[in-house]
N, C-alpha and C positions, 0 to 999 in steps of 0.2 A: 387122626391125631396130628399134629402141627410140629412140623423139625424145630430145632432149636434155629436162632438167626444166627449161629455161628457158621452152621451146617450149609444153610441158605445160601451165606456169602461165600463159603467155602467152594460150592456146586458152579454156584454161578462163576465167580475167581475161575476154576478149570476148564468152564466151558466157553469162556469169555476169548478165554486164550487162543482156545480151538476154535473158536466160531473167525477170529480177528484173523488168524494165519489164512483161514479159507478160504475166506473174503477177499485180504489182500491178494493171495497165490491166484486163486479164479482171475479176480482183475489183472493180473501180472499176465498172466497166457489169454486172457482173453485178448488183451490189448496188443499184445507180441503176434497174436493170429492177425489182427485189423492192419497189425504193419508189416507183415507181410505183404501187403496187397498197396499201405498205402507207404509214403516216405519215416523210414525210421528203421531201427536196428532191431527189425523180427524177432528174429531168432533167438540174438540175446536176451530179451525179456521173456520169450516161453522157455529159456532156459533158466533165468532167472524167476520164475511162476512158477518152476517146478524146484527147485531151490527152497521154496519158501514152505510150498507146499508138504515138502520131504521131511521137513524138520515134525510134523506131525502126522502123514500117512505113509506105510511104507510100500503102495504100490508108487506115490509120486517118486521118494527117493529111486526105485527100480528103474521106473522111467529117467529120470535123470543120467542115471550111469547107463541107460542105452542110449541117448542121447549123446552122453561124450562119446562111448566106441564110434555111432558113425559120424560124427566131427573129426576125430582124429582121422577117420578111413577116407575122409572126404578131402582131408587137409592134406595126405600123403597125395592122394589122385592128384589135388589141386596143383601141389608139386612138382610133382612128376610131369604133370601136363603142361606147367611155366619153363620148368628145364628145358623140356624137350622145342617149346617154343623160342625159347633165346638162341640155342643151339641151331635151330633151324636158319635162324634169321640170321647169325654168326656166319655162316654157313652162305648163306646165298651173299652178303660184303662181302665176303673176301675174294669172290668169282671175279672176274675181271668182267665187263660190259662185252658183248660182241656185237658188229656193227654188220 
């Protein structure tokens, strides 16, 4: 027996939706992976692919929020390791030259 065409458009309308985010999100991290390797801002866009992705599946959103934990972890290290860089270099000017 034959759905109504309300029903039709109704189906298609929610899946249209879901199919459009999946699409986009796939291309968003596919392309954020290719830039990694080639010139452009990687990471941002498979961070932003899962972003897209989240708003419809919720292992993407998971992935997402583990993604921020190790940016933050990575961001403190990255810190900590310029600190300690400046200081070092702060460190050897101020020595006087010895001849």
């Amino acid at each position: 027996m034959a759905s109504p065409p309300v029903e039709v458009v109704r189906f298609l309308a929610r899946s249209s939706k879901r199919v459009a985010v999946s699409v986009v999100g796939g291309l968003l991290v596919l392309a954020g992976l290719a830039m990694l390797v080639l010139p452009g801002p990687g990471i941002l866009v498979v961070v932003l692919g899962f972003a897209v992705l989240g708003t419809e599946y919720a292992w993407a959103a998971a992935a997402l929020e583990r993604t921020k934990r190790v940016a933050d972890k990575a961001a403190k290290v990255a810190r900590g390791k310029a600190g300690n860089a400046v200081g070092s270099v702060q460190r050897t000017v101020k020595r006087p030259f010895k001849r």
